[in-house]
N, C-alpha and C positions, 0 to 999 in steps of 0.2 A: 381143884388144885390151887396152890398158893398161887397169890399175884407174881409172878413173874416177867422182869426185865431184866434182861442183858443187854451190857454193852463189851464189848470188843474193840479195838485199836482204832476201828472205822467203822464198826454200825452198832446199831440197837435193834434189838428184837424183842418183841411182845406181842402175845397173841391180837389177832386181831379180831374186828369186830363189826358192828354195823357201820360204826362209824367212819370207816374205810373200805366201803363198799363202791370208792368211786375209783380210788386206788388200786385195790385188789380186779374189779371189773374191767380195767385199763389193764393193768401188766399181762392177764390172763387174757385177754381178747389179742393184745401184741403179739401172743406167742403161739395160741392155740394149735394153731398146725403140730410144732413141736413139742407139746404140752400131751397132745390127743394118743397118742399112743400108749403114755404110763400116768396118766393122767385124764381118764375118761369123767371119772366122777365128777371131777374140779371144772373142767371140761364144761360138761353138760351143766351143771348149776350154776355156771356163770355167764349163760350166754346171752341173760338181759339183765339191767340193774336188778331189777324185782325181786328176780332168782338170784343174782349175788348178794341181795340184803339178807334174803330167807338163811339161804345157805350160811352166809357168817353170824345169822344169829342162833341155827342149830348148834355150830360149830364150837359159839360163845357157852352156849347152854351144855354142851358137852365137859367144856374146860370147868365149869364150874361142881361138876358132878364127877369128877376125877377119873373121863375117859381120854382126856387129850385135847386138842385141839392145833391150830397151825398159828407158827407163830411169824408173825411178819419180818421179813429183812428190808431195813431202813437203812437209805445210805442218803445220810443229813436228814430230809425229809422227802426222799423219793421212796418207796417200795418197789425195792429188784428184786425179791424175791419169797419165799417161805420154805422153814421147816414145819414139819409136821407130827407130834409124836401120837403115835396111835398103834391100836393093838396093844394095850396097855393088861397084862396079866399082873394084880397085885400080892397073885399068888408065889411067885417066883424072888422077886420080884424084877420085869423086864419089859421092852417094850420096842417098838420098832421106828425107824424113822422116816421120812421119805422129804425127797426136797427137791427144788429148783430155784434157779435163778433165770433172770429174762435174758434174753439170747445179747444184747446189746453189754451184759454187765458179766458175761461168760468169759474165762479164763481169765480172770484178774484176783484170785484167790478172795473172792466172797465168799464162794459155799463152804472152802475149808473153812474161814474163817469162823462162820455159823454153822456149820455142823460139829465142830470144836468146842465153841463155846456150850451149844445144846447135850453134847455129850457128858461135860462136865459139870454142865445142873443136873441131870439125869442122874450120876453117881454122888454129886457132891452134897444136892439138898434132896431128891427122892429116894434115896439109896438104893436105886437098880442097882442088878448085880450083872443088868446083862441089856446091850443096846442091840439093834440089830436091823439091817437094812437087806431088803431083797430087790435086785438088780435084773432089768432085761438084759439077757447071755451077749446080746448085740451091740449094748450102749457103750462103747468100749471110753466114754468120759466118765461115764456116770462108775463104772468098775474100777476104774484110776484113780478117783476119786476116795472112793472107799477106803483103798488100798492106803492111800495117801493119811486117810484121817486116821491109819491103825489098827483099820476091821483087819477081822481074817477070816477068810474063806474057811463055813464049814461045810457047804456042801452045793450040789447042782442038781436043780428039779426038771425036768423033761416036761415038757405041755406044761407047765404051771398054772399062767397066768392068761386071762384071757382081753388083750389089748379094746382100746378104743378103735382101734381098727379091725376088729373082732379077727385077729388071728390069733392063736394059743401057740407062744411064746416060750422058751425056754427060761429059770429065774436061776442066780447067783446066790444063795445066803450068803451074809457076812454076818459077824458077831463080834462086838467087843464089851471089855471086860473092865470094871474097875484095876487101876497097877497096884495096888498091892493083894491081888490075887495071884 
């Protein structure tokens, strides 16, 4: 995928990489507890430097082969958070997203801010025709959220997904669309 950076009102976002392996290691270590549940993978490959280099260097090598990767949320020069675009069909063409912010930078309208801006690279320079986020039935922030940035509910999976806490969870799809469809 092209080089990509965003900026927004109050951050910049760009995928990240090795070279933020002390950064990424740090937020994701802060948060894990609440991370671990929809977030096992991230989880698990970040629980020593070593595995957070590996890990964002796969992750680098994926952006570069135009499957996705995660893009960092920088506020100044802190990392609070990431999106993620993955599940990338360039058949369609559409793709999914998933994201977080660290518990300390929650409810200050970041993720909108960056799921926002990530939307409208998505349509503006990939020309998805279609974004799409699936949501644990429970996470009643993370479904407000959605809602907030314009998804719309297209449907509800029973046992979907299977958590970092190995419980199999109910999922949310959202979907949104370029406006002038």
């Amino acid at each position: 995928m092209k080089k990509i950076h965003l900026t927004t009102k109050r951050l910049q976002l760009f995928p990240l990489d090795i070279q933020h392996k002390d950064a990424y290691y740090s937020l994701v270590s802060n948060n894990k507890e609440r991370l671990r549940e929809s977030f096992p993978i991230t989880v698990l490959n970040t629980n020593t430097l070593a595995k957070t280099r590996i890990y964002l260097k796969n992750l680098q090598e994926n952006w570069l082969q135009d499957k996705g990767g995660k893009l960092g949320i920088w506020l100044n020069t802190t990392l609070i958070g990431m999106v993620m675009i993955k599940n990338i069909d360039w058949n369609i063409p559409k793709c999914e997203l998933a994201y977080f912010v660290g518990e300390e930078f929650s409810r200050k309208g970041y993720a909108t801010e960056s799921i926002e801006a990530v939307v409208n690279y998505c349509f503006n320079d990939l020309s998805f025709l279609k974004v799409f986020v699936r949501v644990i039935a429970t996470n009643t922030a993370s479904l407000a959220l959605a809602k907030k940035c314009g998804f719309i509910q297209e449907g509800y999976l029973k046992e979907e997904y299977r958590t970092g806490n190995k419980q199999l969870v109910d999922l949310v799809y959202f979907g949104i669309f370029p406006k002038n469809n």
